[in-house]
Structures are given as C-alpha cells and as structure tokens.
C-alpha positions as CSV (number, residue, x, y, z in Angstrom):
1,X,60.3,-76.3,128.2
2,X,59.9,-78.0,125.4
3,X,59.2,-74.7,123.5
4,X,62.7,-73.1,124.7
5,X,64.7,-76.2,123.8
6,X,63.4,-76.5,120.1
7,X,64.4,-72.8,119.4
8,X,67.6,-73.6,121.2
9,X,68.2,-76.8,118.6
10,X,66.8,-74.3,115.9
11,X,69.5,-71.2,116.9
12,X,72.5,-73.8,117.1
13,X,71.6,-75.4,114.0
14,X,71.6,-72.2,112.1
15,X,75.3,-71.2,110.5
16,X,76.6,-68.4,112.5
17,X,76.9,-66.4,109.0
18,X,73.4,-67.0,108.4
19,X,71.7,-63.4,107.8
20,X,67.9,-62.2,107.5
21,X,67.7,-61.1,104.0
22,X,66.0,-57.5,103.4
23,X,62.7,-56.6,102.8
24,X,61.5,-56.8,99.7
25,X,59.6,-53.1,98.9
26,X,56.7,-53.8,96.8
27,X,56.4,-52.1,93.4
28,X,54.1,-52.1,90.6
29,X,53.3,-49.2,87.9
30,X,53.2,-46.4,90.1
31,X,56.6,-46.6,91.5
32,X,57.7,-45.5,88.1
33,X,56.0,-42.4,88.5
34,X,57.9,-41.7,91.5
35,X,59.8,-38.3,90.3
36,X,61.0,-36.1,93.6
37,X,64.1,-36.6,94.8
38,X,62.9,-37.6,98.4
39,X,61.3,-40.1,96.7
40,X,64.1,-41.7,94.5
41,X,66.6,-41.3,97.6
42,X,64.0,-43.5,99.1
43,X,63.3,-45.9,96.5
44,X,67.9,-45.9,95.7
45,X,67.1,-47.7,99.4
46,X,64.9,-49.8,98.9
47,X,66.9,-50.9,96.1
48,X,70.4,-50.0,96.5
49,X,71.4,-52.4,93.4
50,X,69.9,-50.7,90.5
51,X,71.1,-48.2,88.4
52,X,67.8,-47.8,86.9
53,X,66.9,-46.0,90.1
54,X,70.2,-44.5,90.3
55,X,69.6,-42.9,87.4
56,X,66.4,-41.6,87.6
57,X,67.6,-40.2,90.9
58,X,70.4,-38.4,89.1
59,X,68.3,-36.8,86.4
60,X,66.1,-35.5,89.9
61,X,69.6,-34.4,91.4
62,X,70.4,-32.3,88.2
63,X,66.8,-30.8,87.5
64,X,67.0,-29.4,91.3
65,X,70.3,-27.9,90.8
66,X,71.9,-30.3,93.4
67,X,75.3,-30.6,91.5
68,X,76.8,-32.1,94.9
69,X,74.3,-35.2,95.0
70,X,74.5,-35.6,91.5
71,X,78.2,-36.2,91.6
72,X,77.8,-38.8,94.2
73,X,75.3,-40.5,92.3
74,X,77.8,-40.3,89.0
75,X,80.3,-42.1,91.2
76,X,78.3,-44.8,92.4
77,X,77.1,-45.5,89.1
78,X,80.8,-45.4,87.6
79,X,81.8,-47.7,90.7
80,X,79.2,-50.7,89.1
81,X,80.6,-50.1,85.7
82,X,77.9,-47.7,84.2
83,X,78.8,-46.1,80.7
84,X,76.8,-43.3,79.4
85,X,76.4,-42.6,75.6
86,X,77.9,-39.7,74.1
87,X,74.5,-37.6,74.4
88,X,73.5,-38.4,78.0
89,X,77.1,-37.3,78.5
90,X,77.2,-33.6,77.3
91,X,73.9,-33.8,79.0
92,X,75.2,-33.8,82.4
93,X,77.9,-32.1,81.9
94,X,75.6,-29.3,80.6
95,X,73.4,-29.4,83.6
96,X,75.9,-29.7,86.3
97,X,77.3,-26.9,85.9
98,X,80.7,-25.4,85.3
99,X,82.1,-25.2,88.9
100,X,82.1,-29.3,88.5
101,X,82.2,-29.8,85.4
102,X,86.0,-31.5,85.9
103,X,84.7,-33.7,88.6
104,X,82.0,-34.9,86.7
105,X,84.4,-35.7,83.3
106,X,86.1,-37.7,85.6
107,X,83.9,-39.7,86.6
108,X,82.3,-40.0,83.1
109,X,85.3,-40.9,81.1
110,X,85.8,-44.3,81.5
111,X,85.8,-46.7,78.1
112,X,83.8,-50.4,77.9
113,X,85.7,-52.9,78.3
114,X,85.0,-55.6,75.9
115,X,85.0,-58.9,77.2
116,X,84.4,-61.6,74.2
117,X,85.0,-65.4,75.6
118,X,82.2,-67.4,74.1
119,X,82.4,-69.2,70.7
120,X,79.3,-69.6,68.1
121,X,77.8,-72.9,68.8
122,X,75.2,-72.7,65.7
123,X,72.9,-70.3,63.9
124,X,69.3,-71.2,63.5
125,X,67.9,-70.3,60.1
126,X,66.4,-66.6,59.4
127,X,62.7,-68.1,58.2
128,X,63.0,-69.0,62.2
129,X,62.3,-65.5,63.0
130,X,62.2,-64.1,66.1
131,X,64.0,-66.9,68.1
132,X,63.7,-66.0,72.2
133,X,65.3,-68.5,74.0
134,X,67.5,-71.9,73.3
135,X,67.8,-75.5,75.5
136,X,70.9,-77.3,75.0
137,X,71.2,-80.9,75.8
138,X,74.4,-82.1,78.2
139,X,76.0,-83.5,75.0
140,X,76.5,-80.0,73.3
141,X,74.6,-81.7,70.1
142,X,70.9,-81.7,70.2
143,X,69.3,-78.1,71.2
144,X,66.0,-76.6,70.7
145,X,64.8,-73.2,69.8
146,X,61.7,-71.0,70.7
147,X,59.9,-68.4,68.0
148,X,58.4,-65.9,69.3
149,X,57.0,-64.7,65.4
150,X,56.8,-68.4,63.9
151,X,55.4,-69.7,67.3
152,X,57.1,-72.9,66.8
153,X,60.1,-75.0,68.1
154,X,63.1,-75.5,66.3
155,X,65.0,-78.6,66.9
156,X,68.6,-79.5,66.4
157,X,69.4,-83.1,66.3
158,X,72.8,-83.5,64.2
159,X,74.1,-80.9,62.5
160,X,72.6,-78.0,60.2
161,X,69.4,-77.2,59.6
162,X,66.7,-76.9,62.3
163,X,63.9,-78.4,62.0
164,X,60.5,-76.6,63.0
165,X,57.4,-77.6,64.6
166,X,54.5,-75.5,64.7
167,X,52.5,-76.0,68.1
168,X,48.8,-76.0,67.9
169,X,47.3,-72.4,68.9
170,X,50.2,-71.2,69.8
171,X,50.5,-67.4,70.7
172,X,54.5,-66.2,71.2
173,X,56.7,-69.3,72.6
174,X,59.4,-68.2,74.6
175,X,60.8,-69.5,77.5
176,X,62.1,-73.3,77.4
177,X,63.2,-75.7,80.1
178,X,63.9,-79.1,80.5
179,X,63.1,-81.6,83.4
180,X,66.4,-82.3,85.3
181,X,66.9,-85.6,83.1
182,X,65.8,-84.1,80.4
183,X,62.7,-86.3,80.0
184,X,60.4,-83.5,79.7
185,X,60.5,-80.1,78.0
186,X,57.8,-77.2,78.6
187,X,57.7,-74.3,76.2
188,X,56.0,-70.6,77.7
189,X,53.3,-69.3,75.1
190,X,51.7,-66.0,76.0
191,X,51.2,-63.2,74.0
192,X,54.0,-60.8,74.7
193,X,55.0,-59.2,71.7
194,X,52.0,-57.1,71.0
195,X,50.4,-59.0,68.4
196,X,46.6,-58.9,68.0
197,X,44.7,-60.6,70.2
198,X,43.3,-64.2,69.4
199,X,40.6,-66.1,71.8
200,X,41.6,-69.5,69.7
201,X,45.0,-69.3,70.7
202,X,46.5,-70.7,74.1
203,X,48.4,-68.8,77.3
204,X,50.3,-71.1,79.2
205,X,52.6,-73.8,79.4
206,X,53.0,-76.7,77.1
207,X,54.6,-80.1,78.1
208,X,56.5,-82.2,75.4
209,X,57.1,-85.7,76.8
210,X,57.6,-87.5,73.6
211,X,56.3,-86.7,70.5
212,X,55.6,-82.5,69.1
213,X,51.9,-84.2,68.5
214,X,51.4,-85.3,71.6
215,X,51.4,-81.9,73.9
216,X,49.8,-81.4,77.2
217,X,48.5,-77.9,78.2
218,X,48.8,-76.3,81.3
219,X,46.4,-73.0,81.4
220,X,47.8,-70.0,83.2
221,X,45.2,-68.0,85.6
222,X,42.6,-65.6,83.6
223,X,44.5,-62.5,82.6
224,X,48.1,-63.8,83.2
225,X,51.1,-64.3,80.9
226,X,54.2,-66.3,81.1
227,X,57.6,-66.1,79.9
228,X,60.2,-67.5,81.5
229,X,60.6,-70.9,83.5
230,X,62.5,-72.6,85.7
231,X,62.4,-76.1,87.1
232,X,63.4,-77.1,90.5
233,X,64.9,-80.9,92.1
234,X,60.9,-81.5,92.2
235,X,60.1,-81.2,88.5
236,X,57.8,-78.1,89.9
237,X,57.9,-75.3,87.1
238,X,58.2,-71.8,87.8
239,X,57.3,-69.3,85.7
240,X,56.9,-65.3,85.6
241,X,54.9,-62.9,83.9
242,X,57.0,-59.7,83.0
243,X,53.6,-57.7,81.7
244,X,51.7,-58.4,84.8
245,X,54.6,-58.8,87.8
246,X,52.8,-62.5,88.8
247,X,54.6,-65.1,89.7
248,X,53.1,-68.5,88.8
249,X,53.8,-72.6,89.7
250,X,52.6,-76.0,88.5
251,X,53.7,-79.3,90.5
252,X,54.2,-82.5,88.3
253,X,50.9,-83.7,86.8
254,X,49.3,-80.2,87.9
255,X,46.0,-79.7,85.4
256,X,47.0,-75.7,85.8
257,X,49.6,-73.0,86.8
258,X,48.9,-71.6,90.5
259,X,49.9,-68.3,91.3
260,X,52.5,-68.1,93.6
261,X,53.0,-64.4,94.1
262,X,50.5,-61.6,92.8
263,X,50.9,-59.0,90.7
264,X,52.1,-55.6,92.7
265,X,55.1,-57.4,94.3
266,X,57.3,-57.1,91.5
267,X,57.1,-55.0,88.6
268,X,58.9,-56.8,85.9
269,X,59.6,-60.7,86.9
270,X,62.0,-62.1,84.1
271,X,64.3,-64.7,84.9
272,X,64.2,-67.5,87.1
273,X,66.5,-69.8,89.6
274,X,66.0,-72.4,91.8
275,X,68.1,-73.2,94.9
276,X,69.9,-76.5,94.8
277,X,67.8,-77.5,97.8
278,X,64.4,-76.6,96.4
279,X,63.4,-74.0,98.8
280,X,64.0,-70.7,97.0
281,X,63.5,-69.6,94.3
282,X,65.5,-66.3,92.4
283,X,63.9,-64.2,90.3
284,X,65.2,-60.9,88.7
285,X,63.0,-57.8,88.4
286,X,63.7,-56.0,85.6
287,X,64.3,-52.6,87.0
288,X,64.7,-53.0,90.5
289,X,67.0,-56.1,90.9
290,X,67.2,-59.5,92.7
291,X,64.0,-61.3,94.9
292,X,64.2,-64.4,97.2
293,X,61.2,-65.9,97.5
294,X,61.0,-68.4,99.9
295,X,59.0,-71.7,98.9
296,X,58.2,-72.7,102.1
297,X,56.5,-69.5,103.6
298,X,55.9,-67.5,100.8
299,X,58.0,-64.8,101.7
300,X,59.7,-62.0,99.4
301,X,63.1,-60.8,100.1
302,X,65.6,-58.8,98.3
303,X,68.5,-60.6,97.6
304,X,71.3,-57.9,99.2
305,X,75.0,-57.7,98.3
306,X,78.5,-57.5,99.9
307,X,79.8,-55.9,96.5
308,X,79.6,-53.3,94.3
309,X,77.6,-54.4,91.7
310,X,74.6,-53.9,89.5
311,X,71.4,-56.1,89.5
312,X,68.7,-54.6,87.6
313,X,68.6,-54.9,83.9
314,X,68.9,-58.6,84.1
315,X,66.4,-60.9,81.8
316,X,68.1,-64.6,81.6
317,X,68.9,-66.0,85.2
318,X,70.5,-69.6,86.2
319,X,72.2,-70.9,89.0
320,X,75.2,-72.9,88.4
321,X,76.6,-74.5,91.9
322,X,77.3,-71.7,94.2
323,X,76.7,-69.1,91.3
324,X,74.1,-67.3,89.6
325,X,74.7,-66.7,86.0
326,X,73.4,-63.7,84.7
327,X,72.6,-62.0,81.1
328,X,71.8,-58.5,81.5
329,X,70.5,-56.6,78.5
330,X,69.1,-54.1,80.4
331,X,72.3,-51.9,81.4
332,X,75.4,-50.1,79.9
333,X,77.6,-51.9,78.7
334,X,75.2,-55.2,78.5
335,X,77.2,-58.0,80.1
336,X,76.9,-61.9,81.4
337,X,78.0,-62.3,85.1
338,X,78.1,-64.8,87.5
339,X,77.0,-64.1,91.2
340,X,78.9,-65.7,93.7
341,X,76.2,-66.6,96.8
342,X,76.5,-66.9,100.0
343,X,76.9,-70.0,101.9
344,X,73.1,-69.5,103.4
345,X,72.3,-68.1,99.5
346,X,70.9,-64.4,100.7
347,X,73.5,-62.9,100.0
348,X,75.7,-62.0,97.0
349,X,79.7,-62.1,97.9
350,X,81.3,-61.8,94.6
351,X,81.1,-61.8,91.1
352,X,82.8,-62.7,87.9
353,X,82.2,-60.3,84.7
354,X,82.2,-63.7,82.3
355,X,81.4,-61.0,78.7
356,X,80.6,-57.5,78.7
357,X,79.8,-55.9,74.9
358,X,80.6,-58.3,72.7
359,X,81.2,-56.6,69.3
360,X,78.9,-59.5,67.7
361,X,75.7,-58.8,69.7
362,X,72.9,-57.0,69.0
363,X,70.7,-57.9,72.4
364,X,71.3,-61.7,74.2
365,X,68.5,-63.2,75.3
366,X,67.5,-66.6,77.0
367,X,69.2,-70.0,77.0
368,X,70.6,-72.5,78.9
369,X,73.4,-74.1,81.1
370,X,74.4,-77.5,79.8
371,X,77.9,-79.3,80.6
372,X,79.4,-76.0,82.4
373,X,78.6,-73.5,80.0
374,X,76.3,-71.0,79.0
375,X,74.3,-71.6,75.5
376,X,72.2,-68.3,74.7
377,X,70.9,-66.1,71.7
378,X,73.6,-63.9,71.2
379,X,71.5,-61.8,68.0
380,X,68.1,-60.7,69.7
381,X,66.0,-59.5,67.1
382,X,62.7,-57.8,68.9
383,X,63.9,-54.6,66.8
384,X,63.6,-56.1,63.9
385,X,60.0,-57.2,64.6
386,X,56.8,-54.8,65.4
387,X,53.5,-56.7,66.5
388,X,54.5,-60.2,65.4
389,X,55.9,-59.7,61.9
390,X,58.8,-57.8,60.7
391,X,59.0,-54.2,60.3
392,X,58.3,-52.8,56.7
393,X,61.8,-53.3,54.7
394,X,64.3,-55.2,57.3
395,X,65.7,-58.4,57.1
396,X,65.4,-60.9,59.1
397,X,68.4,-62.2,59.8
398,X,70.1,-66.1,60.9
399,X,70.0,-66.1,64.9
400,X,73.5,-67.1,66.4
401,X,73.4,-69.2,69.0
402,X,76.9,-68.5,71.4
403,X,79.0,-71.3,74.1
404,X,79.9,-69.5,76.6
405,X,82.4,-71.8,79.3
406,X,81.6,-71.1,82.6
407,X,84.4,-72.2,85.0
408,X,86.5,-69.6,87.0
C-alpha cells in the first residue's frame, strides 16, 4: 500500500507536460564509418538533429542513384538553414540528375543571411597566440583569456593590454570557468592541438583561488583529456574530452577528476551546461547533437526538439534562464543561437538565431555569459597554427573578443 501510494504522489507531482526524453544511441569511431544508406537512414534516427548525418546520408542517396530521397534530404536540410558552397552545389546538381535538376536548384538557392548584433568588447594582443576561450566578469571590465600556443592566461584588469601568466607545465589551456561568485577560476590544460608529447607537462584542471603562484592541480584519469568546463549551483566542475568522448567531474576539494561517462557514449563531447537545479547536465556532441545526462542516475538521453532546427556542429554551450546559448562553428552558415527549453528541460521548443555569418569572423570559439550577454572569441585562429606554433609564413594576428546582448 504504501508502495502504490508513493508512485501515486510521484505521478501527480510530475507536470502533465513532463516527457521521457529519447534514447541516447551510443557512438564512438566506428559510427563514422557507417556508409550504406540503411545505415545513415538509421543513424538520421537516432539523430534526427544533425545535418552531419543528413549529409552523409545525402551523399549515400546520390551515389545509389536515389534522386527521390536525395531531394527530401535537400529539403530537410534547406528547412534548418543549411547553405552549400558553390562546389558541393554543382555537385549535386551533377549527380542528381537532369529530370530534377529544377527541384534540386530550388531547394539549393537560398543566400545566408547575415545576422551581425554583437559589438567588439576588446582584442587580446597577437604575442597571445592562439587564444581558445575568454571569462568575463559581471562588471563587463576584468576578463581573462586562455592560450592554447603560449599555454598561459591573459588577464584584463582595466583597460589595454593583457597581461600574461605562464602556468607551470602547462600543455594547451583552453577551457575557463568561474565559480558562481566568482571566487574561484579553473583553467582545462590537455594536449589537444597536436603538439609533441611531454611527460613533464600536466593534463587536467587547474584551480586559481588567489594568486597565478598559488595553483592547485586536479589530475584527469590516465589517458584522458579535457577541454571544456562547466560549473554547476554546487561548485562541482564538469568537463569533457572531445579526443576521447569521456565525460569527467570533480566535487569541491576533490584531489582528482572522476569520470562520469566513458568514452564510447559520445563521440565528440564539447560544450557544457548545467541545469539551474543541478541535476542535468547538457553537453553537445559535435557531430551528432544535444545529450542529457542526468546527475542523479547516470543516465544518457538525447535532448529531442519540437522545431526545426540544427544541433550538431555546436562547440561553446551555456544556459542562460530557460535558454541554452549556442556557438556553432561546425555548420553552414556558422551561427549563435539560443534554445528555448522546455518547462521539464528535455525538450527544445524554440529558438532564436541571435548571429549567423558575421562578416568579421574567421571561426568563434569559447567564452562566457556575464550580465546578459554573450563574451566570446570572435577570430579563431587554429588555422593559423599547426602542432603548437604557427604555420611557416602567417601572421599571427590580435584576437577580438565580441559582446553579444542576449535578451529577446
């Protein structure tokens, strides 16, 4: 009795709206080897939000001569704003064939929009190199930088130059996150960028709580990386390793990172979110879209969505309110969104398209939310760089830092 009348409190205390999210499909390197188009159909699924998929499903659909398919495909990609370059273009329109080719120019021919709302909060010197991600404080003044070339931080107290700080054994520093008041910082260092290997140097997490001298160290698992962090109400630190598809945890005063979900689960984990109450945590695979997992039971879901919309390709991930704000680099046009959740947060009812091809980016990267708007690298630079240093005659050049407001 007792039994029947907690699951009776638990059913009325759940919101009527309240739905299971999907399954997450586990991936790992082999599903990018998937190739047949029973496969992809399967795997556009699994993952009905990424146009990564999508497209590797078209390319199937035109190799097999399936000209119908393929121009379904074409419109569900055109549908979630997909723009193809001039050469992948004539290239389906060559191999579709000339019975459709007027249904497929259709649905091709559609121009980016250019979106450009955010203003240029600073630029970080070029002897700063590669700069990966940027923390602003609530005051839209002080602001620190992370090198993924220089492996140091760059501070911003006042105005004008930054000022750098080497970190001991460093290997490539890129994600940054503050505590929720701001007391602590933890920078990611991992080697990520291909440079050669170094025993001497340290993988993991460091912890500034006052001075750049006086660093604590928080060692990832043997074989792990880490990139980028998040922090949730607990001061418990997230953070994900795109090379090896772990997820990874430390609680306050934690010696060490944990692992929190093992490699094979996700293929590419980049960005980071916690829910406002603590007990989820978002996280964007790279290729295949949005995760839930849930803190409480470990569990891996997909994060599903009422709306046309594309979620792979996204690297920098917040949540702001009912929103998650978005930076996705990985897609055509690149663009910054923000997702509007669902009241139970597994579910994705709207979204807002806040910048989409700005004429003054290269690639934007990582930053922060800080008094209702977005501060992130606007200028990524991995191009410029091969292995650590920069390629044989290119410049490196000043890294601009852009505000981006973030109300509706």
């Amino acid at each position: 009795m007792r039994a029947i009348f907690a699951a009776l409190v638990l059913v009325l205390a759940t919101p009527l709206w309240a739905q299971e999210p999907p399954a997450w499909r586990a991936v790992d390197a082999s599903s990018g080897q998937i190739a047949d188009v029973g496969g992809l159909e399967q795997l556009a699924r699994d993952f009905p939000d990424s146009t990564s998929v999508r497209q590797r499903l078209l390319h199937a659909q035109l190799n097999g001569g399936d000209a119908r398919a393929a121009l379904q495909s074409l419109a569900w990609l055109k549908a979630r704003g997909h723009v193809f370059s001039d050469r992948a273009r004539a290239q389906i329109l060559r191999l579709i064939g000339s019975e459709h080719t007027d249904a497929a120019s259709t649905l091709l021919s559609h121009a980016t929009e250019v979106i450009a709302a955010s203003t240029v909060f600073d630029t970080v010197q070029a002897e700063a190199g590669l700069i990966e991600s940027v923390s602003v404080a609530d005051n839209g003044i002080e602001a620190m930088a992370t090198s993924i070339s220089r492996r140091a931080v760059f501070e911003r107290v006042g105005g004008g130059k930054w000022t750098a700080y080497d970190i001991p054994a460093a290997q490539a520093l890129s994600g940054i996150v503050s505590a929720p008041d701001a007391s602590k910082f933890w920078f990611a260092s991992a080697n990520i960028d291909g440079s050669p290997e170094d025993p001497a140097r340290f993988t993991g997490l460091y912890e500034l709580a006052d001075k750049f001298d006086h660093l604590r160290r928080i060692p990832v698992p043997q074989g792990a990386k880490v990139s980028d962090l998040a922090v949730g109400p607990d001061r418990t630190i997230y953070a994900s390793d795109p090379e090896g598809g772990g997820l990874y945890f430390a609680t306050p005063n934690a010696t060490a990172l944990s692992p929190l979900v093992a490699p094979g689960t996700l293929r590419s984990p980049q960005g980071l979110a916690v829910s406002a109450d603590g007990r989820r945590l978002y996280v964007s695979d790279y290729r295949y879209g949005l995760a839930i997992i849930d803190l409480v039971s470990g569990k891996v879901s997909r994060l599903g969505s009422d709306v046309a919309v594309a979620l792979d390709g996204i690297d920098g991930l917040w949540r702001l309110d009912c929103e998650l704000i978005v930076v996705q680099n990985g897609t055509s046009p690149m663009r910054i969104m923000a997702l509007r959740l669902s009241d139970d947060g597994t579910r994705i009812i709207g979204h807002r398209v806040l910048e989409q091809a700005h004429p003054d980016w290269t690639e934007p990267l990582g930053g922060s939310i800080a008094a209702g708007a977005l501060y992130y690298v606007a200028n990524g630079q991995w191009d410029r760089f091969d292995k650590g240093v920069p390629r044989a005659g290119v410049a490196v050049l000043p890294t601009v830092i852009r505000r981006l407001p973030l109300s509706p």
